[in-house]
C-alpha positions as a printed Julia matrix, in Angstrom:
129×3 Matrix{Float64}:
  19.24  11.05  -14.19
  22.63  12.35  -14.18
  22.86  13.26  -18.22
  19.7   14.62  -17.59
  20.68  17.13  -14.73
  23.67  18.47  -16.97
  23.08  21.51  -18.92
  24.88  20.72  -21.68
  21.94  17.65  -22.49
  19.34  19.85  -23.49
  16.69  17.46  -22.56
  14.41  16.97  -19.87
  11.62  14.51  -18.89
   8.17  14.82  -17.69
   8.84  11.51  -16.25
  11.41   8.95  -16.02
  11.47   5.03  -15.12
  14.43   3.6   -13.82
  15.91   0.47  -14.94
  14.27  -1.03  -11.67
  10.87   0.52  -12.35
  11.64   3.94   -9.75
   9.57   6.36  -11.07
  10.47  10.03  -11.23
   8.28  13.05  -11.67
  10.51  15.86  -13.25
   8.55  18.04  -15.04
   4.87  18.74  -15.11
   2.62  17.38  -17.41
   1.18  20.72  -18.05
   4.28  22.18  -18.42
   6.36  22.03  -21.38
   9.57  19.79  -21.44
  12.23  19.14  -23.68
  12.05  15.17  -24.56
  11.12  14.71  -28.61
  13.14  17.62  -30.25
  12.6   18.35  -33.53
   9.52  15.95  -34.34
   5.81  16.23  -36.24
   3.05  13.2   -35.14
   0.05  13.48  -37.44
   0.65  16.34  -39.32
   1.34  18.59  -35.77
   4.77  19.98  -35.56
   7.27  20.22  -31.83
   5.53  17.15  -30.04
   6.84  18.63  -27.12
   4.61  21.15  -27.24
   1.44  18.68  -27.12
   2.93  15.62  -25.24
   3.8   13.86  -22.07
   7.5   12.86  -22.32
   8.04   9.43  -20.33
  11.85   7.88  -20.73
  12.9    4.61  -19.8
  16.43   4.66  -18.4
  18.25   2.57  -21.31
  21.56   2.6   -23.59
  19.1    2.42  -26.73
  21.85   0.02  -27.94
  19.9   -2.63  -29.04
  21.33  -5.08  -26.68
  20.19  -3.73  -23.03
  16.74  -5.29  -22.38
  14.16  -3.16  -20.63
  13.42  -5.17  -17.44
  10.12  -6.27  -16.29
   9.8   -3.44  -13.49
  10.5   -0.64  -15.51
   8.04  -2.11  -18.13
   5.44  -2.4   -15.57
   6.26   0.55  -13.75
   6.42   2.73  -17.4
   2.4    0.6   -18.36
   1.12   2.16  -14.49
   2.34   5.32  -15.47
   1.11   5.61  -18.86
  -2.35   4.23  -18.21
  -2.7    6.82  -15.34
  -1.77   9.68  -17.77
  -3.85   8.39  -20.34
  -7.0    8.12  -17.61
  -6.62  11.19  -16.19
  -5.99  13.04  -19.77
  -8.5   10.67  -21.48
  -6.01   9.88  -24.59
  -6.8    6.18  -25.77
  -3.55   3.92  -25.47
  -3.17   3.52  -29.23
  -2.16   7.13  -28.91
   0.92   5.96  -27.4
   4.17   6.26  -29.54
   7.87   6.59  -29.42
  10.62   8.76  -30.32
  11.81   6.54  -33.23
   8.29   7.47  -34.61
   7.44  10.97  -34.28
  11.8   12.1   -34.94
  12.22  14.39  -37.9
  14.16  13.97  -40.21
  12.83  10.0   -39.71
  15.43   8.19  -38.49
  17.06  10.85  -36.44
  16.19   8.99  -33.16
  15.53   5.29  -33.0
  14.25   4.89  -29.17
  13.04   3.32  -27.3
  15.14   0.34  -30.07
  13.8   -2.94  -28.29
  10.94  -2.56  -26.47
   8.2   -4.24  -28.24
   5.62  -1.2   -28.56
   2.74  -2.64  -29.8
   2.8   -5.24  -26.64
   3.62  -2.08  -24.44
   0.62  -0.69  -25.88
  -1.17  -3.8   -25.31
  -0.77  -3.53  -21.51
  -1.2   -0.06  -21.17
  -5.11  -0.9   -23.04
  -5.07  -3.71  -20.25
  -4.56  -1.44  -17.18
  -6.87   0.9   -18.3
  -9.71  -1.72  -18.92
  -9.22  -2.63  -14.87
  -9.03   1.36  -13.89
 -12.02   1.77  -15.58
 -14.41  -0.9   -13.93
Protein backbone atom coordinates (compact mmCIF):
# COMPACT_ATOMS: atom_id res chain seq x y z
CA UNK A 1 0.00 0.00 0.00
CA UNK A 2 2.70 2.32 0.72
CA UNK A 3 4.70 1.94 -2.89
CA UNK A 4 1.46 2.25 -4.17
CA UNK A 5 0.51 5.71 -2.56
CA UNK A 6 3.95 7.21 -3.84
CA UNK A 7 3.89 9.09 -6.99
CA UNK A 8 6.90 8.14 -8.22
CA UNK A 9 5.27 4.16 -8.65
CA UNK A 10 3.15 4.89 -11.41
CA UNK A 11 0.82 2.15 -10.59
CA UNK A 12 -2.36 1.79 -9.05
CA UNK A 13 -4.85 -1.05 -8.22
CA UNK A 14 -8.44 -1.58 -8.68
CA UNK A 15 -8.03 -3.82 -5.80
CA UNK A 16 -5.51 -5.13 -3.52
CA UNK A 17 -5.26 -8.29 -1.06
CA UNK A 18 -3.12 -8.12 1.75
CA UNK A 19 -0.78 -10.73 2.77
CA UNK A 20 -3.53 -11.60 5.47
CA UNK A 21 -6.38 -11.61 2.96
CA UNK A 22 -7.54 -7.50 3.87
CA UNK A 23 -9.07 -6.49 0.96
CA UNK A 24 -8.81 -2.99 -0.44
CA UNK A 25 -10.97 -1.20 -2.95
CA UNK A 26 -8.74 1.55 -4.63
CA UNK A 27 -9.92 2.24 -7.78
CA UNK A 28 -13.16 1.57 -9.53
CA UNK A 29 -13.76 -1.14 -11.67
CA UNK A 30 -15.23 1.12 -14.19
CA UNK A 31 -12.63 3.36 -13.96
CA UNK A 32 -9.38 3.01 -15.53
CA UNK A 33 -6.23 2.12 -13.39
CA UNK A 34 -2.75 1.76 -13.93
CA UNK A 35 -1.83 -2.09 -12.97
CA UNK A 36 -0.60 -4.10 -16.43
CA UNK A 37 1.46 -1.34 -18.28
CA UNK A 38 2.46 -1.92 -21.49
CA UNK A 39 0.60 -5.36 -22.26
CA UNK A 40 -1.72 -6.99 -25.34
CA UNK A 41 -4.13 -10.27 -24.15
CA UNK A 42 -5.65 -11.78 -27.27
CA UNK A 43 -4.68 -9.64 -29.84
CA UNK A 44 -6.18 -6.29 -27.66
CA UNK A 45 -3.55 -3.82 -26.81
CA UNK A 46 -3.25 -1.57 -22.93
CA UNK A 47 -5.11 -4.32 -20.77
CA UNK A 48 -5.64 -1.64 -18.55
CA UNK A 49 -7.91 -0.22 -20.58
CA UNK A 50 -10.29 -3.45 -20.60
CA UNK A 51 -9.42 -5.06 -17.17
CA UNK A 52 -9.92 -5.31 -13.48
CA UNK A 53 -6.45 -5.00 -11.86
CA UNK A 54 -6.40 -7.23 -8.53
CA UNK A 55 -2.68 -7.40 -6.74
CA UNK A 56 -1.69 -9.65 -4.15
CA UNK A 57 0.66 -7.94 -1.70
CA UNK A 58 3.97 -10.08 -2.47
CA UNK A 59 7.92 -9.63 -3.10
CA UNK A 60 7.35 -11.63 -6.52
CA UNK A 61 10.69 -13.18 -5.41
CA UNK A 62 9.97 -16.55 -5.88
CA UNK A 63 10.46 -17.48 -2.35
CA UNK A 64 7.49 -15.53 -0.39
CA UNK A 65 4.46 -17.88 -0.47
CA UNK A 66 1.05 -16.34 -0.95
CA UNK A 67 -0.80 -17.37 2.25
CA UNK A 68 -4.02 -19.11 2.43
CA UNK A 69 -6.11 -15.84 3.36
CA UNK A 70 -4.98 -13.76 0.75
CA UNK A 71 -5.59 -16.73 -1.68
CA UNK A 72 -9.02 -17.08 -0.44
CA UNK A 73 -9.67 -13.61 0.06
CA UNK A 74 -8.12 -12.78 -3.80
CA UNK A 75 -10.77 -16.35 -5.18
CA UNK A 76 -14.00 -14.20 -3.19
CA UNK A 77 -12.98 -11.29 -4.90
CA UNK A 78 -12.44 -12.53 -8.26
CA UNK A 79 -15.52 -14.73 -8.43
CA UNK A 80 -17.63 -11.65 -7.36
CA UNK A 81 -16.12 -9.57 -10.24
CA UNK A 82 -16.45 -12.24 -12.56
CA UNK A 83 -20.44 -12.70 -11.40
CA UNK A 84 -21.29 -9.41 -11.44
CA UNK A 85 -19.31 -8.68 -14.94
CA UNK A 86 -20.26 -12.19 -16.24
CA UNK A 87 -16.49 -13.01 -17.50
CA UNK A 88 -16.00 -16.92 -17.13
CA UNK A 89 -12.99 -17.70 -14.68
CA UNK A 90 -10.77 -19.11 -17.43
CA UNK A 91 -10.64 -15.47 -18.37
CA UNK A 92 -8.54 -14.97 -15.46
CA UNK A 93 -4.76 -14.26 -16.11
CA UNK A 94 -1.69 -12.65 -14.76
CA UNK A 95 0.77 -10.08 -15.41
CA UNK A 96 3.56 -12.55 -16.37
CA UNK A 97 1.04 -13.37 -19.23
CA UNK A 98 -0.42 -10.46 -20.81
CA UNK A 99 3.48 -8.16 -20.20
CA UNK A 100 4.89 -6.93 -23.46
CA UNK A 101 7.75 -7.36 -24.43
CA UNK A 102 7.01 -11.17 -22.79
CA UNK A 103 8.94 -11.49 -20.02
CA UNK A 104 8.93 -7.94 -18.90
CA UNK A 105 6.89 -8.84 -15.73
CA UNK A 106 6.85 -12.29 -14.23
CA UNK A 107 3.96 -11.89 -11.42
CA UNK A 108 2.27 -13.09 -9.66
CA UNK A 109 5.90 -15.88 -9.82
CA UNK A 110 4.42 -18.68 -7.44
CA UNK A 111 1.01 -18.76 -7.20
CA UNK A 112 -0.21 -21.75 -8.94
CA UNK A 113 -2.77 -20.05 -11.50
CA UNK A 114 -4.41 -22.70 -12.97
CA UNK A 115 -5.47 -23.99 -9.23
CA UNK A 116 -6.34 -20.22 -8.50
CA UNK A 117 -8.45 -20.47 -11.42
CA UNK A 118 -9.76 -23.67 -10.27
CA UNK A 119 -11.30 -22.08 -7.14
CA UNK A 120 -12.40 -19.06 -8.54
CA UNK A 121 -14.72 -21.74 -11.17
CA UNK A 122 -15.58 -23.33 -7.65
CA UNK A 123 -17.00 -20.18 -5.94
CA UNK A 124 -18.82 -19.26 -8.75
CA UNK A 125 -20.54 -22.75 -9.18
CA UNK A 126 -21.92 -22.11 -5.30
CA UNK A 127 -22.88 -18.21 -6.17
CA UNK A 128 -24.70 -19.41 -8.86
CA UNK A 129 -27.12 -22.08 -7.24
Amino acid sequence: MDWIRRSESKVSYHILIGRRGDIYALVRPEHRAWHAGASSWDGVADCNDYTVGVCLSNRNDGTETYPIAQRQAAMDVCAALCQHYHIPATRITSHAHVATPAGRKTDPKGLDLLEFITGVAHRLEHLRS
